[in-house]
C-alpha positions in Angstrom: 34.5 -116.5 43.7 32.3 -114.0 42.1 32.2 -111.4 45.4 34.3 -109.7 46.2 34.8 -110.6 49.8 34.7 -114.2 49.8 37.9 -113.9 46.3 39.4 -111.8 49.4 39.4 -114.5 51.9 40.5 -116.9 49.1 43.8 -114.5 48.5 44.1 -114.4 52.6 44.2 -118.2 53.3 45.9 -118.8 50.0 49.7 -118.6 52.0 48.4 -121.2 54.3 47.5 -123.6 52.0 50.2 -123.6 50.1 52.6 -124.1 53.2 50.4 -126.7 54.1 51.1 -128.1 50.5 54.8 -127.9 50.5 55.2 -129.9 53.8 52.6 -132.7 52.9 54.3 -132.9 49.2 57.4 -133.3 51.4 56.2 -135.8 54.0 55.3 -137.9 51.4 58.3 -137.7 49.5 60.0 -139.1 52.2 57.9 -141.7 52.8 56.7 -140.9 56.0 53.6 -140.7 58.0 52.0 -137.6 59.9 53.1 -139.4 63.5 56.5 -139.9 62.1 56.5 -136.0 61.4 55.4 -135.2 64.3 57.4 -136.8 66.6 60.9 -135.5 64.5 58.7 -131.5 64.8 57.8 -132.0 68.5 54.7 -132.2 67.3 51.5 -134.0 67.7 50.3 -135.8 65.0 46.7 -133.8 64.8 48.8 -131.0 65.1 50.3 -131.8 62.0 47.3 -132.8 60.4 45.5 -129.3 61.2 48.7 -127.9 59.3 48.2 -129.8 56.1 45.0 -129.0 56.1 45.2 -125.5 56.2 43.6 -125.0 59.0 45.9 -123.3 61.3 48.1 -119.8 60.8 51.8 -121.3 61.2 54.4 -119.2 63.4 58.2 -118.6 62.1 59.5 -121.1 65.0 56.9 -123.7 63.7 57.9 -123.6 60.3 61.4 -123.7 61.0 61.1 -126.9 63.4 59.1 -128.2 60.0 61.4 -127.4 58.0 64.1 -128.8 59.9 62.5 -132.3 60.4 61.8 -132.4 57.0 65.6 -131.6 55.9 64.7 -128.1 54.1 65.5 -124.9 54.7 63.0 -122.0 55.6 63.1 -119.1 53.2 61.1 -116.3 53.6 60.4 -113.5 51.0 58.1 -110.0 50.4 57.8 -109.0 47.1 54.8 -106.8 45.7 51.4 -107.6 46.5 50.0 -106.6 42.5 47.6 -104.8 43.9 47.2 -101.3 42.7 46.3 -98.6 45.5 44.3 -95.9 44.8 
């Protein structure tokens, strides 16, 4: 992560992956398997498996449905970035 650009893209996808994270830790918590996810999301099972691997930008309504099948609740926060501006 030495440039510049590619620590940028880390901070970027960072959010992603640590959604992606939460509702795997979850999943497995409960015991269940990406289908059985899926199927209480309206989901399909790759479709989950794209979201825990980071590989897809969730939308509010998609978390929530997550969130809902998984029996949490969606909390969404903005707080300072740490970033200074010039």
């Amino acid at each position: 992560m030495h440039r510049p650009e590619a620590a940028a893209a880390y901070e970027q996808a960072r959010p992603r992956f640590e959604l992606a994270e939460a509702v795997r830790a979850r999943r497995e918590e409960l015991g269940w398997s990406q289908r059985q996810l899926a199927e209480r999301a309206g989901m399909t099972q790759p479709g989950i498996a794209r979201f825990e691997a980071g590989g897809t930008t969730p939308t509010l309504p998609l978390l929530e449905r997550l969130a809902t099948a998984l029996g949490l609740t969606l909390t969404v926060s903005l707080g300072p970035s740490g970033r200074r501006s010039a």
